[in-house]
N, C-alpha and C positions, 0 to 999 in steps of 0.2 A: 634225325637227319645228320649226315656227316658233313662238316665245313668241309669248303673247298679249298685247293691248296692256296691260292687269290684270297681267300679269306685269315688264313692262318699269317700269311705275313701279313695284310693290313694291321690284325691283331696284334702283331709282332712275336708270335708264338713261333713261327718258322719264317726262316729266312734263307735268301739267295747267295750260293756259294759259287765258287770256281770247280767244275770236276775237280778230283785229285783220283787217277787211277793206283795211283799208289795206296793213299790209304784208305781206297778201298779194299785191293786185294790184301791190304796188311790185315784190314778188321775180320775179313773173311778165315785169312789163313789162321787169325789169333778165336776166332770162331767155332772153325773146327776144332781147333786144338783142347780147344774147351771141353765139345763131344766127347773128344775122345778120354779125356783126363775126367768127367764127368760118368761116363760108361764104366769106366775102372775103380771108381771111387763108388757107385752104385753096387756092382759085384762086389766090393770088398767089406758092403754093408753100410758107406758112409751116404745117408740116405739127404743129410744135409748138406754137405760138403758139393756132394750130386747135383741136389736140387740150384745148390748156387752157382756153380759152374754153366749148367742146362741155360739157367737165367741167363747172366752173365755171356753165352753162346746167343741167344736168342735177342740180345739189347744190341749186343754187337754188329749181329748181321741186318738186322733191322734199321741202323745208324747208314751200315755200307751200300741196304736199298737207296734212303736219301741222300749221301752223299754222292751213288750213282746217278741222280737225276736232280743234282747242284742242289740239293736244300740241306738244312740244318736244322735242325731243332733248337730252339734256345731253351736251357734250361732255367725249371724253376727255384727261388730259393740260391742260386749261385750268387756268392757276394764277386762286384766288380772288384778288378786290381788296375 
């Protein structure tokens, strides 16, 4: 069963932001850019290189869903400053 989004910040795994349209369409545009540098490094045989970009494309836009509907993810393992 998947927690709900009510559940995730009780937890404090996701929390409540401010839109930012900007960085969304920045993580979007840095997103594709990804694809397409990931596509080219694919054709050119770098099958790793690819695979992390693809990632990398897919973490990103996945971030710019939730920051398009004000949430965050808090990561794990981050040491505070």
């Amino acid at each position: 069963m998947m927690p709900r989004i009510d559940d995730l910040i009780r937890r404090g795994s996701v929390q409540r932001v401010p839109i930012d349209a900007r960085a969304v369409t920045r993580l979007m545009r840095d997103a594709m850019q990804h694809l397409d540098t990931a596509s080219a490094g694919l054709e050119g045989g770098d099958l790793a290189g690819a695979f992390q970009l693809a990632y990398d494309a897919a973490r990103k836009s996945l971030t710019a869903l939730a920051l398009s509907r004000g949430l965050r993810t808090k990561g794990e393992g981050r040491t505070q400053r």
